[in-house]
C-alpha positions in Angstrom: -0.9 20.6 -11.6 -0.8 16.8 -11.0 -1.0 15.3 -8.1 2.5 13.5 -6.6 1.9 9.7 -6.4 3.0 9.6 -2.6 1.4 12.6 -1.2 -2.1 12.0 1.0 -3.1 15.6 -0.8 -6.1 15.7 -3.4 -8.5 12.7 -3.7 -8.1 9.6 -6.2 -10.8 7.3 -8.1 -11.8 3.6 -7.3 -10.0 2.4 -10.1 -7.0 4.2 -9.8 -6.7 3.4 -6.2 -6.6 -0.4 -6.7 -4.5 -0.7 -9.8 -2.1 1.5 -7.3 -3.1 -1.1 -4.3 -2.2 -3.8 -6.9 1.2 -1.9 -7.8 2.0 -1.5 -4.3 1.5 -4.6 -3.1 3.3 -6.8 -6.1 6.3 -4.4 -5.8 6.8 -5.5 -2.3 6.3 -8.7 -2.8 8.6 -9.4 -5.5 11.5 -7.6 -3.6 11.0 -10.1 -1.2 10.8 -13.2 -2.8 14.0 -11.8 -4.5 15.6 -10.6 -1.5 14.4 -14.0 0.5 15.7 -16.1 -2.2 19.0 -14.3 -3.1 20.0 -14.0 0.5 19.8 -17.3 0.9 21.6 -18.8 -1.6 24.8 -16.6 -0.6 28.1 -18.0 -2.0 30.0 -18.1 1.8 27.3 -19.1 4.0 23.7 -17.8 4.7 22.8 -14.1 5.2 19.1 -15.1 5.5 18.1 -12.5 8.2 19.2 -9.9 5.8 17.0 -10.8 2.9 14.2 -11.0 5.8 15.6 -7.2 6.5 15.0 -6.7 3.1 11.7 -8.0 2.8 10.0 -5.8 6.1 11.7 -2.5 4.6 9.8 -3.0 1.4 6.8 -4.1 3.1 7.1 -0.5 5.4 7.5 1.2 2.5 4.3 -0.2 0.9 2.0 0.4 4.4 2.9 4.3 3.5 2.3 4.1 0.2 -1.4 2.2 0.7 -1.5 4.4 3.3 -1.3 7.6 1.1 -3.7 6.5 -1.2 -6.1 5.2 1.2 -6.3 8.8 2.6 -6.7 10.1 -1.0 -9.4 7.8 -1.4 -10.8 8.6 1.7 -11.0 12.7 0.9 -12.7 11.3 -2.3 -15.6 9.5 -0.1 -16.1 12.8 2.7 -14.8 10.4 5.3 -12.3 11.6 8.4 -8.5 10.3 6.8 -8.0 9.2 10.0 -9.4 5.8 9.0 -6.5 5.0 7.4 -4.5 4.1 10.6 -7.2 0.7 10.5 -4.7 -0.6 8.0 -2.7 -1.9 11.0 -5.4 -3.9 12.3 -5.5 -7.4 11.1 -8.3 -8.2 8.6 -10.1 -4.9 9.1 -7.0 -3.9 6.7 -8.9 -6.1 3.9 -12.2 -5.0 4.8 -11.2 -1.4 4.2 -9.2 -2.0 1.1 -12.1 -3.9 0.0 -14.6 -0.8 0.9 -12.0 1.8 -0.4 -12.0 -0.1 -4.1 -16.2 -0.6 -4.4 -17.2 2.4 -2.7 -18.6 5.4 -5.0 -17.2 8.6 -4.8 -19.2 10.9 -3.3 -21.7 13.4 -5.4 -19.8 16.6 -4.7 -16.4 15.4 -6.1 -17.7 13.3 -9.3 
């Protein structure tokens, strides 16, 4: 059976974790440049703080989803998934993305 897309279950290649990474993070940030810029430009006034609303929910919901496949990843590599909670940490988040995409898999699960 194949594994769900947002479940932290199973592990998960190099390549498929950044074109995920990738699809994660342009997702979010086209739904805020839409939101930002839609809001805006509002036909009665400005309802700018909404489209900024707009834009931190899809950012949220693209921490969890990085954050599922960087403990997929993770499981792949025989490291604790409790390294995943770096990704709030400002630039260590790049510098684990970084490792998680160049990093081979380990021997017993390739």
């Amino acid at each position: 059976m194949k594994e769900p897309l947002l479940s932290s279950l199973g592990t998960i290649n190099r390549i498929h974790f950044t074109i995920r990474i990738m699809m994660f993070t342009g997702v979010a940030f086209f739904i805020s440049v839409f939101a930002l810029n839609f809001f805006s430009h509002w036909h009665h006034g400005t309802h700018y703080p909404l489209g900024i609303f707009v834009s931190l929910l899809a950012s949220l919901i693209a921490l969890y989803c990085i954050a599922m496949q960087s403990i997929k990843r993770l499981n792949a590599l025989k490291q604790p998934p409790i390294y995943s909670a770096l990704l709030v940490v400002p630039f260590v988040n790049v510098a684990l993305i970084l490792f998680l995409m160049v990093a081979p898999a380990s021997k017993a699960t390739a």
